[in-house]
C-alpha positions as CSV (number, residue, x, y, z in Angstrom):
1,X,6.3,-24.8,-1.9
2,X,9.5,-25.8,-3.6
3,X,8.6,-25.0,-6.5
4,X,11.3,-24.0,-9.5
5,X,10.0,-21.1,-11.0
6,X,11.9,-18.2,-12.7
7,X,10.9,-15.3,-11.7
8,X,13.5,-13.0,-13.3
9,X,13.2,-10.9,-10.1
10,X,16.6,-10.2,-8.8
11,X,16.1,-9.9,-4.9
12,X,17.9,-6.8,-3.3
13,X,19.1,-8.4,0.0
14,X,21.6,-7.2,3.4
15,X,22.2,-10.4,5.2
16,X,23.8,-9.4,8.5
17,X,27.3,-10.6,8.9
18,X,30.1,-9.5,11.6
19,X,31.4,-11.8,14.4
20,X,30.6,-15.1,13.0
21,X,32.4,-18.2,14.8
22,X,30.5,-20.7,13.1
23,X,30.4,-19.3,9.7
24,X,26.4,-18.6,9.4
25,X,27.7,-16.3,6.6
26,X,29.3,-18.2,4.7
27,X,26.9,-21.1,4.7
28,X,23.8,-19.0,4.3
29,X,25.3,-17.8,1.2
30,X,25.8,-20.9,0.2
31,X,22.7,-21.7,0.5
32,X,21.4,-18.9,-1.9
33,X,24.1,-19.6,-4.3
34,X,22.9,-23.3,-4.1
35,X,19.6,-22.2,-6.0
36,X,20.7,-21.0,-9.8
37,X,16.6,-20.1,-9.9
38,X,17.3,-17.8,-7.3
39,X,19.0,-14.1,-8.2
40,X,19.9,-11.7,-6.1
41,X,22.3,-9.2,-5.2
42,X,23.8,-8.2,-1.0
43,X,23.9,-4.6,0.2
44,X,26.6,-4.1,2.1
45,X,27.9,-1.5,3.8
46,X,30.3,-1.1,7.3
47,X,27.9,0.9,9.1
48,X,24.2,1.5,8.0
49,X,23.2,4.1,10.6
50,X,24.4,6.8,8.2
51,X,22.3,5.4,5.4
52,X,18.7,6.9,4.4
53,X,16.0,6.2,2.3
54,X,18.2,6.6,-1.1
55,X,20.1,3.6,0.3
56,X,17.4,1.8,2.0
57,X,14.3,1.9,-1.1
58,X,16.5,-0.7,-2.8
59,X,16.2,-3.4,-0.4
60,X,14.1,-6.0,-0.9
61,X,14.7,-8.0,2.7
62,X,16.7,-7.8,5.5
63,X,18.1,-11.3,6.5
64,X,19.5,-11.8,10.1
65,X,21.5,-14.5,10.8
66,X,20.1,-15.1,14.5
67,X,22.9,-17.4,15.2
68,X,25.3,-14.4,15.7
69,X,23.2,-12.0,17.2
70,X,24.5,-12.2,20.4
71,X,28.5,-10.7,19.5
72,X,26.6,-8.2,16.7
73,X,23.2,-7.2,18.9
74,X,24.7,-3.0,18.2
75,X,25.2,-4.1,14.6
76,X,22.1,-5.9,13.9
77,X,19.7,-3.8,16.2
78,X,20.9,-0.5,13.8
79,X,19.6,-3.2,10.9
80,X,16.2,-3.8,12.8
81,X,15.4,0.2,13.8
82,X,16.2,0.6,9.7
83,X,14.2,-2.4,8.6
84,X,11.0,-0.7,10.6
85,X,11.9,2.7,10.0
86,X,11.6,2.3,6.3
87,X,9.3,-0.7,6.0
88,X,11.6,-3.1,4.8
89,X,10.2,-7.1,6.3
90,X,12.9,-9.1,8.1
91,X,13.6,-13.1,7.6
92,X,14.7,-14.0,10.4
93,X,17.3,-17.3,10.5
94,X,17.7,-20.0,13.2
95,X,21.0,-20.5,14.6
96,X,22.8,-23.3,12.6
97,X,21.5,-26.5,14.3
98,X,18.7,-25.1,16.5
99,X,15.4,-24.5,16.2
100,X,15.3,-21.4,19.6
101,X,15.4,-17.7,18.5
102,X,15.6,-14.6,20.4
103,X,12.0,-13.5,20.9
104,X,12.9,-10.2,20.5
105,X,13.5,-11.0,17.0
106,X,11.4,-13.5,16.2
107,X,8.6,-10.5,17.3
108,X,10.0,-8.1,14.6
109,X,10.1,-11.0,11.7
110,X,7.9,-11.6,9.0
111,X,9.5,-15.1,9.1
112,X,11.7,-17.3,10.9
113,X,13.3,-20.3,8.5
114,X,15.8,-22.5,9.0
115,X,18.9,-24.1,7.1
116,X,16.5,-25.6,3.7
117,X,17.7,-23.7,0.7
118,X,14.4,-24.4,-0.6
119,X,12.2,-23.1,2.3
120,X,15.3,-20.0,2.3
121,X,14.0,-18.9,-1.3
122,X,10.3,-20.0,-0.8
123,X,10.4,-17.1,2.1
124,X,12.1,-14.7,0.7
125,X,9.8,-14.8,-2.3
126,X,6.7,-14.8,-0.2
127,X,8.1,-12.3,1.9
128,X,8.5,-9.8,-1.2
129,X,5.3,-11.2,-2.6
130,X,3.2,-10.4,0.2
131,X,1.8,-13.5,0.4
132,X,2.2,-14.1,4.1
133,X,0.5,-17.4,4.1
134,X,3.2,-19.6,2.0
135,X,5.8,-20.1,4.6
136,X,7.8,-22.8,4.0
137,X,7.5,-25.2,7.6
138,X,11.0,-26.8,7.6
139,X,12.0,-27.8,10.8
């Protein structure tokens, strides 16, 4: 773990966003953008229920922010049926300063990681690797 490899990849990602008192956004983000190693790109959109395949091939993970589930469940459930429908793995996110997620997501995650930039990347590397062994434990 934690290592600081280049991988020249740049990660196609929709991190789920909406309804966000505490700013999960904003910091996660932060987080990513804390890791100059790290490239990627967001795919955003209002409403992704229109979107297909064509839209959806791109995406390299779908990030939910758990901590705002609850005032975006519509938003972020449209996310999850997409996520399964085309195949795409899910990181799931602890709500900023907890370790409890909802279990219905934590059942439809490949991972669940919490606020370590480090561990962040480390997942969403393994998660796109495949290698579902090299989660990053940081809680």
């Amino acid at each position: 773990m934690f290592e600081e490899e280049q991988d020249n990849k740049i990660y196609n990602l929709i991190i789920t966003r909406g309804i966000d008192q505490e700013n999960e956004y904003g910091q996660f983000t932060e987080k990513l953008y804390s890791k100059p190693d790290f490239l990627w790109t967001e795919s955003m959109a209002k409403d992704y229920a229109p979107f297909g395949e064509s839209f959806f091939k791109k995406v390299d993970v779908i990030v939910v922010l758990s901590g705002i589930y609850n005032y975006n469940q519509m938003y972020i459930d449209i996310l999850i049926e997409k996520a399964e429908e085309f195949n795409i793995p899910i990181l799931l996110v602890r709500p900023y300063g907890m370790e409890i997620v909802p279990e219905e997501l934590e059942k439809k995650a490949k991972a669940v990681v919490g606020w370590n930039a480090n561990c962040i990347v480390d997942d969403i590397r393994s998660i796109v690797s495949g290698d579902y062994d090299e989660f990053c434990d940081d809680f």
